[in-house]
C-alpha positions as CSV (number, residue, x, y, z in Angstrom):
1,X,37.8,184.4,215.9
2,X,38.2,186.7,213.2
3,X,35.7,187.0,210.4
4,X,35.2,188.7,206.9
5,X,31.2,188.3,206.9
6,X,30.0,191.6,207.9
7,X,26.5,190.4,207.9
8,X,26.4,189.5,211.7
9,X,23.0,189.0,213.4
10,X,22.3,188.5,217.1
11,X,19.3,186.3,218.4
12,X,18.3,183.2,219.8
13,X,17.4,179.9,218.6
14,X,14.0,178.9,218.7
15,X,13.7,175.3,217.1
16,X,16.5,172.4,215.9
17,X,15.1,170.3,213.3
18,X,17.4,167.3,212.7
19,X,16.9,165.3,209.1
20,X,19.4,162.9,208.1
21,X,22.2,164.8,207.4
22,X,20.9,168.5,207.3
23,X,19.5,170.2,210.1
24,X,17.8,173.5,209.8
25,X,18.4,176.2,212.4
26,X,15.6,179.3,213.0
27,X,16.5,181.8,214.7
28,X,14.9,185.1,216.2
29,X,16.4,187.9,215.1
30,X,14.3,190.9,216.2
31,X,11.1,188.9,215.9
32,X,12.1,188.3,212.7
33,X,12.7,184.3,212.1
34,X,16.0,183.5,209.6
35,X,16.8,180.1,208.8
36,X,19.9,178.7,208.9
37,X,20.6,174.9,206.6
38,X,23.6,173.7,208.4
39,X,24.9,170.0,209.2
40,X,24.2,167.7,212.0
41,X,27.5,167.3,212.6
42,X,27.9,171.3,213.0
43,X,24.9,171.4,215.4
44,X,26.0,169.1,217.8
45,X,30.3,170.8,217.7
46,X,28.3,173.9,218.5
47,X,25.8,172.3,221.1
48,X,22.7,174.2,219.3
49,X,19.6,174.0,221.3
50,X,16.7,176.2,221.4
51,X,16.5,178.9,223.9
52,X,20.4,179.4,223.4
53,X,22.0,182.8,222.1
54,X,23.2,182.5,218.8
55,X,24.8,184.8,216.1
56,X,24.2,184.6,212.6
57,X,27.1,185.2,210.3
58,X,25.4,185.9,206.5
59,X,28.4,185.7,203.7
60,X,27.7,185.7,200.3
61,X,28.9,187.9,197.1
62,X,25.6,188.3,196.1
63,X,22.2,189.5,198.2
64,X,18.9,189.2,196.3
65,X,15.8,191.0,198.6
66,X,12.4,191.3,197.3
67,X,8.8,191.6,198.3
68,X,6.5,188.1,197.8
């Protein structure tokens, strides 16, 4: 599959937390945890489950980072 995102991070999923319609994805990236609001529909197509390998494509035109 060919992409555009260059915003690619490798890690592995850590938790699956179905809601109704949304499920939210975390992943370890480097011990860092990035979470991912994607559908359940999407989690299941991709068979999602903790301890699996997972890469993180980021696209967006706009990237805010700050300090809290």
């Amino acid at each position: 599959m060919k992409l555009s995102a260059r915003n690619q991070l490798h890690g592995k999923v850590v938790e699956v937390k179905k809601g109704q319609t949304t499920a939210h994805v975390r992943v370890d990236v480097g011990g860092a945890i990035i979470t991912a609001s994607i559908t359940n529909e999407a989690v299941d197509e991709l068979g999602l489950a903790a301890g699996q390998d997972a890469l993180a494509v980021i696209k967006a035109s706009d990237v805010m980072v700050g300090r809290p």
